[in-house]
C-alpha positions as CSV (number, residue, x, y, z in Angstrom):
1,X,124.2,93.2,81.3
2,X,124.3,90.8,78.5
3,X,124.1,92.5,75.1
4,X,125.2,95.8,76.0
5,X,128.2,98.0,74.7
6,X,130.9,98.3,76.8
7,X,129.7,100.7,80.5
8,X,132.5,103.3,81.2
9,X,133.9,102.7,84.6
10,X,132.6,104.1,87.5
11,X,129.5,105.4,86.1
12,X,126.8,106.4,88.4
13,X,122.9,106.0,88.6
14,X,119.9,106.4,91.4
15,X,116.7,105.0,91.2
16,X,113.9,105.8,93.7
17,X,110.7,103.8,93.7
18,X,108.0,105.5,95.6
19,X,105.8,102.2,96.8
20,X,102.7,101.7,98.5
21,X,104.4,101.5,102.0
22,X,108.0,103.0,101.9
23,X,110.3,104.9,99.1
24,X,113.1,103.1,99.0
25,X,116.5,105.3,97.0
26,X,119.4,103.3,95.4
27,X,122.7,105.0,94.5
28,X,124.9,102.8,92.6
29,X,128.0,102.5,90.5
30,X,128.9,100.1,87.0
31,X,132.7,99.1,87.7
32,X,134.0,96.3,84.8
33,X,130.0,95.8,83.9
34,X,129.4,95.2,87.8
35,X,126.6,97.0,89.9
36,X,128.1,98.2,93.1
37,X,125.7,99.7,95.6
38,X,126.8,102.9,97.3
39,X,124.4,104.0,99.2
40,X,120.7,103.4,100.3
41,X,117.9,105.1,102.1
42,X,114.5,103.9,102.8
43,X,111.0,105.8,104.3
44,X,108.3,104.3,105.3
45,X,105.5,106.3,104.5
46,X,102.5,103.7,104.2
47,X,101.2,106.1,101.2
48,X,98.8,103.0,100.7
49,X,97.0,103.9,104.1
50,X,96.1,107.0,103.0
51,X,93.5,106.6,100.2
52,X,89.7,107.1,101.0
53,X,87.0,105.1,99.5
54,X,86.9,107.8,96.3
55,X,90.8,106.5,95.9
56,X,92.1,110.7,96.9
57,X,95.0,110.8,99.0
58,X,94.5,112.1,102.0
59,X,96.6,115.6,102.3
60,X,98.5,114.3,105.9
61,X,99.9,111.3,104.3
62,X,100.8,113.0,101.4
63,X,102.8,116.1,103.5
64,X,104.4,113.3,105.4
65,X,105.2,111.4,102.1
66,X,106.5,114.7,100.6
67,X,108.9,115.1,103.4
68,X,110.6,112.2,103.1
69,X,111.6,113.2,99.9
70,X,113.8,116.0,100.9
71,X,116.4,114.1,102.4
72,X,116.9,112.2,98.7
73,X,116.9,115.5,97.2
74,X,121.2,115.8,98.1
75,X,121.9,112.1,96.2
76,X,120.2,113.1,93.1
77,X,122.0,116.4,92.9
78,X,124.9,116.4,90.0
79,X,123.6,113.4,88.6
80,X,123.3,113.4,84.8
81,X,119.0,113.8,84.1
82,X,119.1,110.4,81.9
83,X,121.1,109.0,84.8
84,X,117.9,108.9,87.5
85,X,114.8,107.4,87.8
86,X,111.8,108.0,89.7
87,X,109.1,105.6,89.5
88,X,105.8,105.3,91.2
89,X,104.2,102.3,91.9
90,X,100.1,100.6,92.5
91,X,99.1,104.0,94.8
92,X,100.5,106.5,92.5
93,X,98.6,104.7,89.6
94,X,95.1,104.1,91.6
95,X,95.0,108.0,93.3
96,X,92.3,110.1,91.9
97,X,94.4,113.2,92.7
98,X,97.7,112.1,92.5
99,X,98.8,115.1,90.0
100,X,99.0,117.9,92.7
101,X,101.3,115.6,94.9
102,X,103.3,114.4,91.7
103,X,104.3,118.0,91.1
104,X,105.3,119.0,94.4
105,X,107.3,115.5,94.5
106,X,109.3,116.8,91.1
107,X,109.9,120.4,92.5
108,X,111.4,118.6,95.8
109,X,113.8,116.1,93.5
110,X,114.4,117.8,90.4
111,X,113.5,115.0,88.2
112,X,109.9,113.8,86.7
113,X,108.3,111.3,88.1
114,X,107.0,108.2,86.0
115,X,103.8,106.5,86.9
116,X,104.5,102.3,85.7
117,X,102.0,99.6,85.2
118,X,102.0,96.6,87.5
119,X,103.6,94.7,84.6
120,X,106.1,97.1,84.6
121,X,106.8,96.4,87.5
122,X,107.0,93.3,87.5
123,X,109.5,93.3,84.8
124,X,111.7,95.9,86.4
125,X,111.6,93.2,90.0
126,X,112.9,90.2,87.8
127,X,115.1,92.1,86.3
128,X,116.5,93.3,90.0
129,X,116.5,89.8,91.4
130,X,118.3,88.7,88.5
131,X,121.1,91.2,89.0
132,X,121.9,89.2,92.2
133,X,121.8,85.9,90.8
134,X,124.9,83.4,90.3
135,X,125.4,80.5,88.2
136,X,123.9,79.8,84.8
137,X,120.3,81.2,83.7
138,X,118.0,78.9,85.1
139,X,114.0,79.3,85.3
140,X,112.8,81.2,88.3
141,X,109.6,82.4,89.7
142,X,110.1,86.1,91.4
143,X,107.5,87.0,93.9
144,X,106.8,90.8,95.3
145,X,105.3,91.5,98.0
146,X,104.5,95.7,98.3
147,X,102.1,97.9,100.0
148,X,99.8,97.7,97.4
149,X,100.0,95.1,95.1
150,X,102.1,91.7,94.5
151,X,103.8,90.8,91.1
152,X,104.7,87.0,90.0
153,X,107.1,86.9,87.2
154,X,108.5,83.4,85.7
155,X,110.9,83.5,83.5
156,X,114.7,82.7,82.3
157,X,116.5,85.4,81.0
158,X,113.8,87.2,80.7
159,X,110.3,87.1,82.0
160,X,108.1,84.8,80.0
161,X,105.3,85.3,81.9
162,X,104.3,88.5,84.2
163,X,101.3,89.3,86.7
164,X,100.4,92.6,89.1
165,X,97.9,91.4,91.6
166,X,95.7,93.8,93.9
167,X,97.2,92.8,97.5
168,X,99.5,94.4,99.3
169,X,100.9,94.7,102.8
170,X,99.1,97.9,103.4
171,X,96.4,97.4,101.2
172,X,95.3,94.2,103.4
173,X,96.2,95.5,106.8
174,X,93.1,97.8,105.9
175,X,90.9,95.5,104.8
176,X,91.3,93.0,106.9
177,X,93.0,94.7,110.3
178,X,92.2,98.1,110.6
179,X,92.6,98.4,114.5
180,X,95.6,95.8,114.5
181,X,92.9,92.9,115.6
182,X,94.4,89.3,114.5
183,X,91.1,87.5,116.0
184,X,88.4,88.3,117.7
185,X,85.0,85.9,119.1
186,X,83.5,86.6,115.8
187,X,86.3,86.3,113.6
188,X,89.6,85.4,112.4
189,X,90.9,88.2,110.2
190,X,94.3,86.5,109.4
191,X,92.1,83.4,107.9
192,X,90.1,85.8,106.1
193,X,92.9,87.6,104.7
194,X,95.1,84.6,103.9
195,X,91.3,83.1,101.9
196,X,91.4,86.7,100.4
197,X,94.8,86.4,99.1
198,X,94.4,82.8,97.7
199,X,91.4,83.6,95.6
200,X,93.5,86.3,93.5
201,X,95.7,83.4,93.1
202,X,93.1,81.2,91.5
203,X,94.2,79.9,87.6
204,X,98.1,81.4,88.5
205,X,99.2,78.0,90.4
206,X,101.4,76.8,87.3
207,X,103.8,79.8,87.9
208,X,106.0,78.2,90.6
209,X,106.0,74.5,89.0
210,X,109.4,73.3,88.7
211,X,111.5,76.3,88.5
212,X,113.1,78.1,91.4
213,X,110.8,80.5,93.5
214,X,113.0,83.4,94.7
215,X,111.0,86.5,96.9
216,X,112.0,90.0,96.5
217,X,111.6,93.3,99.1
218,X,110.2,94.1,102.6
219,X,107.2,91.6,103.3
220,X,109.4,88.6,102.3
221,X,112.7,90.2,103.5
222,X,110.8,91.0,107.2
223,X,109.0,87.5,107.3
224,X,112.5,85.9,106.4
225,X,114.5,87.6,109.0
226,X,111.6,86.0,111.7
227,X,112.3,83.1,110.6
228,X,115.9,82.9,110.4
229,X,117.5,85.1,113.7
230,X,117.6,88.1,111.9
231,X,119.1,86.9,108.6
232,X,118.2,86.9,105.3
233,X,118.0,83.3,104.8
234,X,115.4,81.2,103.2
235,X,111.7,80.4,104.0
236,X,110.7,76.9,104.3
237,X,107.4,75.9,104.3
238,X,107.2,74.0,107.1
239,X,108.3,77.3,108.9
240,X,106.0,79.3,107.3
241,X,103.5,77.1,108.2
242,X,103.9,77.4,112.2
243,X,104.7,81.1,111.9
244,X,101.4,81.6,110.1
245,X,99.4,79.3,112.5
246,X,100.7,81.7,115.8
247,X,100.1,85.3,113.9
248,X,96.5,83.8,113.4
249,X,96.0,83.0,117.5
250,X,97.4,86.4,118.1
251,X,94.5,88.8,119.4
252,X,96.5,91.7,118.0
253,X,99.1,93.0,116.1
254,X,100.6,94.4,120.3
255,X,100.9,90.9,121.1
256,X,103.3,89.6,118.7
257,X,106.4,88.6,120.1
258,X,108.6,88.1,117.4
259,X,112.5,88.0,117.1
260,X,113.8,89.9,114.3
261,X,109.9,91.9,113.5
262,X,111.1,95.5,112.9
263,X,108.8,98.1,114.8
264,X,108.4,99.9,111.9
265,X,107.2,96.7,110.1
266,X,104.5,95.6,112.8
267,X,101.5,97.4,111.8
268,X,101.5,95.6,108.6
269,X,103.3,91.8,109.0
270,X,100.0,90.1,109.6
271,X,98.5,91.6,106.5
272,X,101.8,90.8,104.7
273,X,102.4,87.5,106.4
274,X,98.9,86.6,105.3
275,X,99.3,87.0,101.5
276,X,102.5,85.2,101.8
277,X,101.4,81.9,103.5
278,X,98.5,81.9,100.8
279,X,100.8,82.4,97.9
280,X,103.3,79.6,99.4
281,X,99.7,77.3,100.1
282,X,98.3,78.2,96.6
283,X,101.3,77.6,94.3
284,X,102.4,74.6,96.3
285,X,106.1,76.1,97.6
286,X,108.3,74.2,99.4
287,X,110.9,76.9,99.7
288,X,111.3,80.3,98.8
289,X,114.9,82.0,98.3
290,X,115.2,85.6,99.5
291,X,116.7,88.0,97.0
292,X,118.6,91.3,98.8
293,X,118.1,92.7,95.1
294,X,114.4,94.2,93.8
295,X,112.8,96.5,91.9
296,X,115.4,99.5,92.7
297,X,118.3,97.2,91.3
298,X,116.1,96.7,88.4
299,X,115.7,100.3,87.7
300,X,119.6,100.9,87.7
301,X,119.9,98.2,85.2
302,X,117.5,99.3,82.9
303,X,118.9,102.9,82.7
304,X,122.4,101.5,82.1
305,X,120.7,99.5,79.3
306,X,119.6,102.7,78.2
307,X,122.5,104.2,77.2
308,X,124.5,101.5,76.0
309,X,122.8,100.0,73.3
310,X,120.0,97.8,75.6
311,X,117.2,99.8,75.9
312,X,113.6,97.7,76.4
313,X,111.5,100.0,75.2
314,X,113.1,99.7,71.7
315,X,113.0,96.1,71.8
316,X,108.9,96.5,72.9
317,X,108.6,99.1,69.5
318,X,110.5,96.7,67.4
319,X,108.0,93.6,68.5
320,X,105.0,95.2,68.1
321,X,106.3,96.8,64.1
322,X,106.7,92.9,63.4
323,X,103.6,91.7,64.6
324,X,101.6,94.6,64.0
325,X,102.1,93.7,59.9
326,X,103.7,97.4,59.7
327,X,105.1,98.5,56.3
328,X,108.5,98.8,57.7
329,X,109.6,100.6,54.8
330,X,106.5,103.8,55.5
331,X,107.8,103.9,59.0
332,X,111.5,104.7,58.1
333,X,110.1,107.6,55.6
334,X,108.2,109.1,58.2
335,X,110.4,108.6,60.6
336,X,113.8,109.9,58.4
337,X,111.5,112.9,57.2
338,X,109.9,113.9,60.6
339,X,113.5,114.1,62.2
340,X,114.5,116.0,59.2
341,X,112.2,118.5,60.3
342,X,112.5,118.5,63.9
343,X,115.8,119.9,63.4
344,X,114.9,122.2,61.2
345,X,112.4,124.1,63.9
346,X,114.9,123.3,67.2
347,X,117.9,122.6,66.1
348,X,119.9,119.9,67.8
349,X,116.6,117.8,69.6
350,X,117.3,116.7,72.8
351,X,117.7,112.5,72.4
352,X,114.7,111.4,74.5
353,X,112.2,113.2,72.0
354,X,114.1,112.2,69.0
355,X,113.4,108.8,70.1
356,X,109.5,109.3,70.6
357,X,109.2,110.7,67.4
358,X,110.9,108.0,65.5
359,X,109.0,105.4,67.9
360,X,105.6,107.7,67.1
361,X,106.7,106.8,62.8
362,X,107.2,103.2,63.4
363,X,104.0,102.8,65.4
364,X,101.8,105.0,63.2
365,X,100.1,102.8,61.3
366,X,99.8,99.9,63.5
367,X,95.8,100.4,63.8
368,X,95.8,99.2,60.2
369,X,96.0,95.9,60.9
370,X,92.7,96.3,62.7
371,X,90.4,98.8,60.6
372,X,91.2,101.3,57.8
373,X,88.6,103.3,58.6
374,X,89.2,103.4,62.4
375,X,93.0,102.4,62.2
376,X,94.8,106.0,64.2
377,X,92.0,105.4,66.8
378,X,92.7,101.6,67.3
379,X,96.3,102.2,67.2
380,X,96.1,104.8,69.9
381,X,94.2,102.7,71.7
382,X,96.5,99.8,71.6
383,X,99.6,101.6,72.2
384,X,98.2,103.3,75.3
385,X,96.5,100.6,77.1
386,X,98.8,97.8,76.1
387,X,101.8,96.0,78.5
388,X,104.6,97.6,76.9
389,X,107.5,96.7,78.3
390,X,110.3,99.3,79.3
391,X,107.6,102.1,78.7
392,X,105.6,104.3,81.8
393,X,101.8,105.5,81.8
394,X,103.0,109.0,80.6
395,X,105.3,107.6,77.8
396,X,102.2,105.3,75.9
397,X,99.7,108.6,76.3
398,X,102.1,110.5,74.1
399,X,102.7,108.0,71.7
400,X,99.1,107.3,71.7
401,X,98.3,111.2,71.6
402,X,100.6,111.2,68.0
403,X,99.6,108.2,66.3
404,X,95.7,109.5,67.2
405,X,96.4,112.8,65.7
406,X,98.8,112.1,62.4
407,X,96.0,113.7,60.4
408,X,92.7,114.7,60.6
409,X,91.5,117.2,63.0
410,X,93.6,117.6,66.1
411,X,91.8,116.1,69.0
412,X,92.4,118.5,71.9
413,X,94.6,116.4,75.0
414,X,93.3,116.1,78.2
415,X,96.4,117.1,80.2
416,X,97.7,115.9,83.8
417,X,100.9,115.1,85.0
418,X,103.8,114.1,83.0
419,X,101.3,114.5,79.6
420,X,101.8,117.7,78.5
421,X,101.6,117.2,74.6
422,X,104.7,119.2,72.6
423,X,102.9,120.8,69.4
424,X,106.5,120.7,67.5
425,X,106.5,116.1,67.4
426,X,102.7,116.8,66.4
427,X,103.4,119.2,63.6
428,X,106.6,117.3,62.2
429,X,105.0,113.9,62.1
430,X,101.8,115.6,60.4
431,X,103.9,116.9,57.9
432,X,105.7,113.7,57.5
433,X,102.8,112.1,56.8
434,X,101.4,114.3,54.2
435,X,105.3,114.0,52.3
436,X,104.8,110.1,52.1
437,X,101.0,110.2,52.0
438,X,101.6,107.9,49.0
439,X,103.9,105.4,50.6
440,X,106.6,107.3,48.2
441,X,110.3,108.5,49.1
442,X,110.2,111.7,48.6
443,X,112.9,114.7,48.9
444,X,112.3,117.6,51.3
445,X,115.3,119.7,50.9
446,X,113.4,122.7,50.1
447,X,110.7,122.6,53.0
448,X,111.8,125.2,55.9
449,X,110.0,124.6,59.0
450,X,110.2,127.1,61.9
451,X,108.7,127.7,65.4
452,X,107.9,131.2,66.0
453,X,106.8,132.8,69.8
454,X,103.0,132.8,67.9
455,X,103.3,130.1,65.5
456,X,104.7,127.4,62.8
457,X,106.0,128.7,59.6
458,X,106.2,125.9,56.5
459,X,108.7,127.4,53.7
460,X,107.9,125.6,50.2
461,X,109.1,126.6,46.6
462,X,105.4,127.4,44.7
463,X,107.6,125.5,41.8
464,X,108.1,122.4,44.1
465,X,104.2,122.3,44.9
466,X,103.5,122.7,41.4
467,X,104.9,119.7,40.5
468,X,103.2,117.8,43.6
469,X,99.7,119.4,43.7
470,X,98.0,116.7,45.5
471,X,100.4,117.3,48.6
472,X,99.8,120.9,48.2
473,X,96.2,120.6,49.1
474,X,96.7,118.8,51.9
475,X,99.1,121.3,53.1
476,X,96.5,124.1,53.1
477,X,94.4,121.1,54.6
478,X,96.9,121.4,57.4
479,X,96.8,125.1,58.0
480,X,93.7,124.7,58.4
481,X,93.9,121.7,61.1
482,X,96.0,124.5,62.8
483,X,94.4,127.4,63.0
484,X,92.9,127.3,66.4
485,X,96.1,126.0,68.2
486,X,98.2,127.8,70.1
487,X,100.5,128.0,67.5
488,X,99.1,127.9,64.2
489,X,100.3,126.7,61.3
490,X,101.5,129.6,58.5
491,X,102.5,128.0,54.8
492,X,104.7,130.1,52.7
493,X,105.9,130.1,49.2
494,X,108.5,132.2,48.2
């Protein structure tokens, strides 16, 4: 929790990560700057397995996902809203109808659900695993193993280098075992799969050279506890090596005899086992450390960061204003003057949408260092398809969807799940921009903005556009930009 303001005692946060083969829930507590876990639940709901070959999710796995939410419903309850986190993970982000089950999900919990990228994801794990470390900062590589995907991450402090690779537990089990066959006359599926696994690997082996390779969550956590009587100790590669050499003699997934293999875990340790022992052959480990601390613990951390002065996502905005070539001094007009008006039309604006304004002004120009002509496209673009760390899927499309429409004619959103555009950011931006079209400072005391139930109303002094009659066009510009919204724009001048 280095670099943060001081965490009041006995604060409390939850984070649930809805994976590709279980939700797993973590309720924890900051005492002295400390992470204390107070409780945990896990489901494993193998959401993974329930994608057909046009990526929908099929409606059983979903109920039976669904229902495994209601028992975390009771955690969440009383929690502060900037105090939880619900992420979803690789099948959340691949399923072609994910939206209907996303809503049901947040009418179960109470909170919205945030789709991440596999590099988020892979940030959030590093920052878990680091949570549990002791001693000095030293360079690690942190492996994940989930249902749908794996995620390398070296770093020190923080992660220098991240990757989200397609193979998970699940993923593989149906790819490479879907009857729970190991080896038949023809073939050796755990060959094939472990072959399958090393090929994604190909041009990554320099991650684990020389540093310490810790393992994080259920694939390395079940294969370790084989290995070690039930414990959660270490997995050498010589161990690995003989553990993976009897899976692959096994006919089937029913004969493996293994002390410490979970029931629940069976159906998948092959498939999981498989991607391990090609990672550990690949990148050349000798021996991997097992981290009780993941993704979840991540999650906690971040949010604590959050609100007390250590927020990532600020950090990302601040990176990408510096090497973007952004006229710092533009941004912080637009910025101040957009706020301005946002609390003009609402009032006092709830934090989080503060922030995406402000982070919508610093960002708005950053096409610019691309085209001039093209520059809100390119910048859209860049800031909704780009690795932005801290940030989720839903959080770059509205930042994208502002810096796209700061002028011009407003391009009409497609909306879905957790991107549901809000017209008021949109208009006070806009009108930002038009103020400091000029790269000027400029005073706005006498503007009055206000949302009506049927539209925007813009309050301005004739005598004040008088004496700026090139912003005055552009305002009736505007009006006109507006005028088959929703809420149209209305300029006044008393």
């Amino acid at each position: 929790m280095t670099g943060w303001k001081q965490v009041q005692d006995t604060e409390r946060y939850a984070a649930l990560d809805l994976g590709s083969n279980s939700f797993h829930l973590l309720l924890a507590e900051f005492r002295n700057q400390r992470m204390v876990r107070l409780h945990t639940d896990k489901a494993m709901v193998r959401l993974a397995a329930g994608l057909d070959e046009q990526r929908n999710l099929d409606p059983a796995v979903a109920e039976r996902a669904l229902e495994a939410l209601v028992r975390f419903r009771p955690v969440l309850t009383g929690l502060p809203g900037d105090h939880v986190r619900v992420v979803g993970t690789n099948t959340l982000r691949a399923a072609a109808n994910a939206d209907g089950f996303l809503e049901r999900a947040e009418e179960i919990l109470g909170v919205p659900i945030e789709i991440i990228s596999g590099i988020e994801e892979a940030r959030l794990i590093f920052s878990g695993v680091l949570a549990a470390g002791d001693g000095p900062p030293r360079a690690r590589c942190v492996i994940d193993i989930g249902g749908g995907s794996t995620e390398l991450v070296r770093g020190e402090e923080k992660p220098a280098k991240l990757d989200s690779l397609f193979m998970g537990c699940v993923s593989y089990a149906r790819r490479f075992f879907p009857d729970g066959v190991i080896r038949d006359k023809k073939t050796n599926h755990f060959e094939r799969a472990r072959r399958a696994a090393r090929a994604e690997l190909q041009g990554l082996q320099h991650m684990a050279d020389g540093v310490e390779v810790v393992g994080a969550s259920g694939t390395i956590k079940s294969v370790a506890r084989v290995l070690n009587d039930g414990e959660l100790g270490p997995i050498d590669r010589k161990a690995i090596d003989r553990l993976a050499e009897q899976v692959a003699s096994a006919k089937h997934m029913d004969d493996l005899d293994l002390k410490g293999l979970e029931e629940e875990r069976r159906p998948v340790f092959a498939a999981g086992l498989a991607v391990l022992h090609g990672i550990f052959c690949e990148l050349d480990i000798k021996e991997m450390a097992v981290s009780p601390y993941a993704i979840r613990e991540g999650i906690v951390h971040d949010l604590a960061g959050r609100l007390h002065g250590g927020d990532r996502r600020a950090d990302t905005v601040a990176a990408l204003v510096e090497g973007g070539q952004i006229d710092t001094a533009q941004a912080r007009r637009v910025g101040d003057t957009a706020t301005i008006l946002l609390s003009r039309v609402l009032g006092e604006a709830p934090r989080a949408m503060v922030q995406r304004l402000r982070w919508a002004a610093d960002l708005h120009e950053i096409g610019l260092a691309l085209s001039h002509s093209a520059f809100r496209k390119l910048g859209a673009y860049m800031v909704e398809n780009a690795d932005l760390a801290g940030f989720s899927r839903s959080e770059q499309e509205h930042l994208a969807h502002l810096i796209y429409n700061q002028r011009g004619r407003i391009k009409p959103p497609r909306e879905h799940y957790g991107f549901r555009p809000d017209p008021n950011l949109l208009l006070c931006l806009r009108l930002a921009c038009i103020a400091h079209r000029d790269h000027t400072d400029r005073d706005i005391d006498e503007w009055q903005l206000e949302a009506k139930k049927s539209s925007f109303g813009l309050h301005i002094p004739q005598a004040w556009l008088d004496q700026h009659p090139a912003i005055e066009d552009l305002l009736y510009q505007e009006v006109e930009h507006w005028k088959d919204q929703p809420q149209p724009l209305k300029l006044e001048t008393p």
